[in-house]
Biopython code that builds the backbone (N, CA, C, O; Angstrom):
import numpy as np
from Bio.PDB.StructureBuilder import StructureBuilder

atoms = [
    (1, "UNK", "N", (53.707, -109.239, 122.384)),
    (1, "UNK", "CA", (54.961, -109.682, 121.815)),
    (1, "UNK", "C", (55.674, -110.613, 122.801)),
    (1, "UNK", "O", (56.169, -111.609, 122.273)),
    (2, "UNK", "N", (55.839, -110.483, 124.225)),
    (2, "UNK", "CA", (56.594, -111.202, 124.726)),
    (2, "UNK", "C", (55.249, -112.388, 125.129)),
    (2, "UNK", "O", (55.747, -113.051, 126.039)),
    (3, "UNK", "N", (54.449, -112.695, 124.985)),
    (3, "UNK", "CA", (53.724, -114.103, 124.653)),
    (3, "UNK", "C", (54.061, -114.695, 123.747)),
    (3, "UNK", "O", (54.529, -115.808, 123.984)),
    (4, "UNK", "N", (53.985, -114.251, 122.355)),
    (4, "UNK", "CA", (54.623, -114.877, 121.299)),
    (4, "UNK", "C", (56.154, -115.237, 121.103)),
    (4, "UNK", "O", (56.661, -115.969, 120.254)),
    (5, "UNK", "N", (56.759, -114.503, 122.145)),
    (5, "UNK", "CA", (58.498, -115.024, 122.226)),
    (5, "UNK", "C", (58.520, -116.275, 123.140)),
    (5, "UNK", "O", (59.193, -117.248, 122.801)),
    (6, "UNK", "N", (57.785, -116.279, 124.321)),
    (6, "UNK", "CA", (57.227, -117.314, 124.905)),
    (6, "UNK", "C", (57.119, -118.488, 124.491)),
    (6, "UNK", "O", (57.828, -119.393, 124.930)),
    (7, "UNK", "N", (55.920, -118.715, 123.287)),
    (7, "UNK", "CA", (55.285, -119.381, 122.864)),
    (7, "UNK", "C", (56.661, -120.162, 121.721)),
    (7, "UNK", "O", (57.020, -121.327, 121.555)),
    (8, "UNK", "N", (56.971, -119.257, 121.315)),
    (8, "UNK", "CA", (58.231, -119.403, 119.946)),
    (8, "UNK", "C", (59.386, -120.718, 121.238)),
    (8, "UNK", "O", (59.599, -121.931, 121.246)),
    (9, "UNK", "N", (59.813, -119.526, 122.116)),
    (9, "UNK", "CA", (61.020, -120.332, 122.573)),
    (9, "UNK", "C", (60.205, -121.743, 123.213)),
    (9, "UNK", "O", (60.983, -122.697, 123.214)),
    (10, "UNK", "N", (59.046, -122.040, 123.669)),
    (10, "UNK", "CA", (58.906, -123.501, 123.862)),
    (10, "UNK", "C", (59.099, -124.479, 122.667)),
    (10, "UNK", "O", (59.677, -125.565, 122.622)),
    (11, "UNK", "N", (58.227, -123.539, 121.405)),
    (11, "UNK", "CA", (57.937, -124.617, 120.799)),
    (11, "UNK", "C", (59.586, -124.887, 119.894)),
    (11, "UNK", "O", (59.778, -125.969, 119.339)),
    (12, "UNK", "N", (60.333, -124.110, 119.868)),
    (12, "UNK", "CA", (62.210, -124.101, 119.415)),
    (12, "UNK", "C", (62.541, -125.199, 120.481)),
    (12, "UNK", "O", (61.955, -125.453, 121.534)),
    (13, "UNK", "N", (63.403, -125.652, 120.038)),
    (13, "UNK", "CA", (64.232, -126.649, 120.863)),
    (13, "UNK", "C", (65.611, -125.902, 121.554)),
    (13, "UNK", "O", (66.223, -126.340, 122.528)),
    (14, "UNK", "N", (65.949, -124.605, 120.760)),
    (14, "UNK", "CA", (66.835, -123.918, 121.329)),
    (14, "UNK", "C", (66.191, -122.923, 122.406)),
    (14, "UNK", "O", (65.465, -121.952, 122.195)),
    (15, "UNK", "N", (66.715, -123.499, 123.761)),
    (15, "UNK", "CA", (66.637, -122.535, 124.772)),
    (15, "UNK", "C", (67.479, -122.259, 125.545)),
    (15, "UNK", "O", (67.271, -121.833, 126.681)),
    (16, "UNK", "N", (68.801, -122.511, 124.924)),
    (16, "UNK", "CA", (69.670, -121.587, 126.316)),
    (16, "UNK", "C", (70.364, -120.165, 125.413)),
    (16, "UNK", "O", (71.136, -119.612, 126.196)),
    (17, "UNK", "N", (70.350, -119.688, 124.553)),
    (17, "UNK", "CA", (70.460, -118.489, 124.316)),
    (17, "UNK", "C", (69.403, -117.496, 124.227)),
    (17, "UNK", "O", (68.577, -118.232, 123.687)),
    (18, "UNK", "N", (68.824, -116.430, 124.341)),
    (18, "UNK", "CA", (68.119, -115.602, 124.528)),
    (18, "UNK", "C", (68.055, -115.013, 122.985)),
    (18, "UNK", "O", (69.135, -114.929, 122.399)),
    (19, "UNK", "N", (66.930, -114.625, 122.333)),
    (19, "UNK", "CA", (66.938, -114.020, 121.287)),
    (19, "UNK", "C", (65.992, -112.807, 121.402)),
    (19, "UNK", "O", (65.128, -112.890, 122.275)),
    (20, "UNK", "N", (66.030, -111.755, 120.688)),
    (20, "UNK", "CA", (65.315, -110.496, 120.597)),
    (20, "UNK", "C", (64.150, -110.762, 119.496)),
    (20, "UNK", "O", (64.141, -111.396, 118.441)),
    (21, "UNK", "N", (62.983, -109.861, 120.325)),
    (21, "UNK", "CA", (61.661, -110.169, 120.028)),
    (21, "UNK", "C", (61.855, -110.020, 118.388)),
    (21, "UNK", "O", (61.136, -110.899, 117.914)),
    (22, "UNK", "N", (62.596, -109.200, 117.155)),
    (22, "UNK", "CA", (62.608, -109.234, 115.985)),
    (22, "UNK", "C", (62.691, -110.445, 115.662)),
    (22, "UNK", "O", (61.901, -110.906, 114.838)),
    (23, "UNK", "N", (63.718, -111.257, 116.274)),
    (23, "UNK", "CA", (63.798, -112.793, 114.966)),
    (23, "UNK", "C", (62.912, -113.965, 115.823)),
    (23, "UNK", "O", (62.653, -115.125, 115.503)),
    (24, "UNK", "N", (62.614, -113.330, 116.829)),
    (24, "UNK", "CA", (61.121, -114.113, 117.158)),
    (24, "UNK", "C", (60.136, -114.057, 116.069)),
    (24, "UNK", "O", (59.570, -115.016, 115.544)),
    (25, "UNK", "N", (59.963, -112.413, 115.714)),
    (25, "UNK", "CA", (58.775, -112.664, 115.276)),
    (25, "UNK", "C", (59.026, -113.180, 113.695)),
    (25, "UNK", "O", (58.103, -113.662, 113.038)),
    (26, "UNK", "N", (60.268, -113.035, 113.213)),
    (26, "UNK", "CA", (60.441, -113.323, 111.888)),
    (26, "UNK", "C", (60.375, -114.965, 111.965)),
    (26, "UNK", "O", (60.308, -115.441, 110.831)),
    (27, "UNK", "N", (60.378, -115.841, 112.890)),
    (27, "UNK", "CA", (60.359, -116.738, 112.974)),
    (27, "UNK", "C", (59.087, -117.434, 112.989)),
    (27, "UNK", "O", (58.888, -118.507, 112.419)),
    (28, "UNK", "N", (58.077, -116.661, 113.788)),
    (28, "UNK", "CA", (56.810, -116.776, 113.607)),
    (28, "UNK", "C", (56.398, -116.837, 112.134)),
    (28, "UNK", "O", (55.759, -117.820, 111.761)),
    (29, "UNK", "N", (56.790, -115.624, 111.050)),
    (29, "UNK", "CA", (56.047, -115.369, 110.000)),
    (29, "UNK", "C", (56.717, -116.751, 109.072)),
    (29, "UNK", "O", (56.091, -117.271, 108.149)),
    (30, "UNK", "N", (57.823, -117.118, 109.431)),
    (30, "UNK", "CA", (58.387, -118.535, 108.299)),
    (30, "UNK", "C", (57.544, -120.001, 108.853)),
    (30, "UNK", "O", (57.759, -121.117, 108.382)),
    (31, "UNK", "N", (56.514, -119.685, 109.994)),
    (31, "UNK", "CA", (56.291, -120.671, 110.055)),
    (31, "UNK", "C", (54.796, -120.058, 109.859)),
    (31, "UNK", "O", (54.244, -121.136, 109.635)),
    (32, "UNK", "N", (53.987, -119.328, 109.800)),
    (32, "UNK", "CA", (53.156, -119.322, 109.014)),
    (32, "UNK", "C", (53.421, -119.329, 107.692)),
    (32, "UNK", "O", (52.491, -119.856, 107.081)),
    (33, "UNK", "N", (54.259, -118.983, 107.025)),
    (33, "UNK", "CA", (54.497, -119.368, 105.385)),
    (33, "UNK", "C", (54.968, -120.789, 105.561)),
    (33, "UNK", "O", (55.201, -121.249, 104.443)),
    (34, "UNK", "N", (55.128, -121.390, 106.208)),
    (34, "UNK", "CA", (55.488, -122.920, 105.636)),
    (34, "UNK", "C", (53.652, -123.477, 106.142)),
    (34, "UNK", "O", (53.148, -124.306, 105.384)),
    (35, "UNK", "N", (53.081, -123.162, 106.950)),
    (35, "UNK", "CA", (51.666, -123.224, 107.397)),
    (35, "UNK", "C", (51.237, -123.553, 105.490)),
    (35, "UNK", "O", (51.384, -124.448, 104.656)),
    (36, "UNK", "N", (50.546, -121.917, 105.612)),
    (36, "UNK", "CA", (50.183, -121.519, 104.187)),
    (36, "UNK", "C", (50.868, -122.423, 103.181)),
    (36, "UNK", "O", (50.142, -123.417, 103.186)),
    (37, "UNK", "N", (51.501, -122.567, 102.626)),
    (37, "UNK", "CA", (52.562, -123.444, 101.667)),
    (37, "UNK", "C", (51.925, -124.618, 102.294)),
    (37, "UNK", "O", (50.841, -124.518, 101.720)),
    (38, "UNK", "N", (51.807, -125.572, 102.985)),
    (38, "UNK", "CA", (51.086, -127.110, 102.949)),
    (38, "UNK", "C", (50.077, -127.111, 102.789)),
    (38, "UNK", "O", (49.494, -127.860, 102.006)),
    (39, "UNK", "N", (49.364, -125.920, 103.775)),
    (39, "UNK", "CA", (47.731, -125.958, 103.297)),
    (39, "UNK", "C", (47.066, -125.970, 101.930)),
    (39, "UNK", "O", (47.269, -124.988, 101.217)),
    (40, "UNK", "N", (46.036, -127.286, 101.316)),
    (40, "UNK", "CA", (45.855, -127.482, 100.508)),
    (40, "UNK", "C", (44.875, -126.133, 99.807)),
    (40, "UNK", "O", (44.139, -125.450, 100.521)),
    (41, "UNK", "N", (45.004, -125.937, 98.491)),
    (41, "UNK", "CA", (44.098, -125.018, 98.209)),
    (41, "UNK", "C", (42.749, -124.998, 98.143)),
    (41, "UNK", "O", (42.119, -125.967, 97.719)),
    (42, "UNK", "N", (42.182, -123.895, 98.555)),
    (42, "UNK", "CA", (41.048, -123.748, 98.914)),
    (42, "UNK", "C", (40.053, -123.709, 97.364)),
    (42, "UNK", "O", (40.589, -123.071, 96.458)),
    (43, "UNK", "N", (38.796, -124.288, 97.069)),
    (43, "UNK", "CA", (38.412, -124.270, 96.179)),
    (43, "UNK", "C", (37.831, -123.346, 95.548)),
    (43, "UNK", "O", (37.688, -122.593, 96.512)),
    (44, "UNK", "N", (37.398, -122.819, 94.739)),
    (44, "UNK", "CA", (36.969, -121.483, 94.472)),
    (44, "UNK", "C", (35.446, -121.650, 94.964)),
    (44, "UNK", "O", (35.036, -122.747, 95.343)),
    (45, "UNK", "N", (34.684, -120.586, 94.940)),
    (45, "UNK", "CA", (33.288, -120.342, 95.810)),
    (45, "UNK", "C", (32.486, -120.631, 94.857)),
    (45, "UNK", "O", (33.088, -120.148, 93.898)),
    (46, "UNK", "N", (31.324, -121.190, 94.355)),
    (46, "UNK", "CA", (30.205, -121.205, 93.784)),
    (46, "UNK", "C", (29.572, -120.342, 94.042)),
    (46, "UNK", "O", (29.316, -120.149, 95.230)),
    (47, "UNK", "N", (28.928, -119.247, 92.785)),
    (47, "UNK", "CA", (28.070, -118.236, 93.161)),
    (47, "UNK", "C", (26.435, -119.111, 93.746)),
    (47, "UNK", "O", (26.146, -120.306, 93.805)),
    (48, "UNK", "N", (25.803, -118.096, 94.031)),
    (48, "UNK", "CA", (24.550, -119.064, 94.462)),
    (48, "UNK", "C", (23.362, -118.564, 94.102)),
    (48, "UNK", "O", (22.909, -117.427, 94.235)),
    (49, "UNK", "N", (22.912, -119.521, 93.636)),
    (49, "UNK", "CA", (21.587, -119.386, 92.338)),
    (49, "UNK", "C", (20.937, -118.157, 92.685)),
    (49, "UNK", "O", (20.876, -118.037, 93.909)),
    (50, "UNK", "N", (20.313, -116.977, 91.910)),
    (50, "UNK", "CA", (19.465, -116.168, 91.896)),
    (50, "UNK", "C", (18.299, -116.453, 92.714)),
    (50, "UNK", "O", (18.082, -117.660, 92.821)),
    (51, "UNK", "N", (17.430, -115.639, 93.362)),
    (51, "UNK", "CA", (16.407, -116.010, 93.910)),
    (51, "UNK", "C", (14.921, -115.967, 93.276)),
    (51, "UNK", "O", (14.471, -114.935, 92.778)),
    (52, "UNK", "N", (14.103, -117.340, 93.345)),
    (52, "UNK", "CA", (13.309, -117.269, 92.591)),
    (52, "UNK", "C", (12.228, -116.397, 93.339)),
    (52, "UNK", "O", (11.853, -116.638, 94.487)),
    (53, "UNK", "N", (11.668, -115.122, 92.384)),
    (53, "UNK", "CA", (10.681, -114.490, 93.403)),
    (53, "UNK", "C", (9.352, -114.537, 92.600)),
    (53, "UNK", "O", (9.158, -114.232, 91.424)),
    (54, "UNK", "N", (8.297, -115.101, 93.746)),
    (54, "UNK", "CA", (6.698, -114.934, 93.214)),
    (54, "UNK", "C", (6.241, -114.244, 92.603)),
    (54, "UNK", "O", (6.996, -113.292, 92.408)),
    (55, "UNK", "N", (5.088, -114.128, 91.998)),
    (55, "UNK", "CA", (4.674, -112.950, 90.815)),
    (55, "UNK", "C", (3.158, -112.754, 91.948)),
    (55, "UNK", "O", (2.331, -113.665, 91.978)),
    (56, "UNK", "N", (3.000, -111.694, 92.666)),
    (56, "UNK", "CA", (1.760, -111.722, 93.006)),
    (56, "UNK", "C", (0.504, -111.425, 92.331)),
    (56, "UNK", "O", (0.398, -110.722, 91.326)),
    (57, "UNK", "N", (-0.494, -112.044, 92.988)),
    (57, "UNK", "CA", (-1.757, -112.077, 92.535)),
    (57, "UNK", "C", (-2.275, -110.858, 91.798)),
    (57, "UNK", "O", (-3.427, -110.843, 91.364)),
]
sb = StructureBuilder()
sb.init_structure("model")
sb.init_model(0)
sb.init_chain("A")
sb.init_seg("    ")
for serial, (resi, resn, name, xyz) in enumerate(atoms, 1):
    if name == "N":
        sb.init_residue(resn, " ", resi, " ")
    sb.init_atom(name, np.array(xyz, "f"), 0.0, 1.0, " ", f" {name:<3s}", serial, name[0])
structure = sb.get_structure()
């Protein structure tokens, strides 16, 4: 946790007040939801063909 408060207060432009690791981390999770939210959607999976199996001799 205090890496990620770390990491938070560089990448914030606000650094002369001190904030508690909670709205650190809530801050983290709005910027993975704005992440998620641009990221384009992912396409759905193609199943993949059955396997053709030999008929032995």
């Amino acid at each position: 946790m205090d890496t990620l408060h770390t990491v938070i207060r560089t990448i914030s432009t606000e650094t002369k007040s001190r904030r508690d690791h909670l709205s650190v981390f809530r801050e983290f999770l709005a910027h993975l939801d704005r992440i998620k939210r641009e990221a384009p959607a992912a396409s759905p999976r193609r199943k993949a063909a059955p396997i053709k199996r030999r008929t032995g001799k």
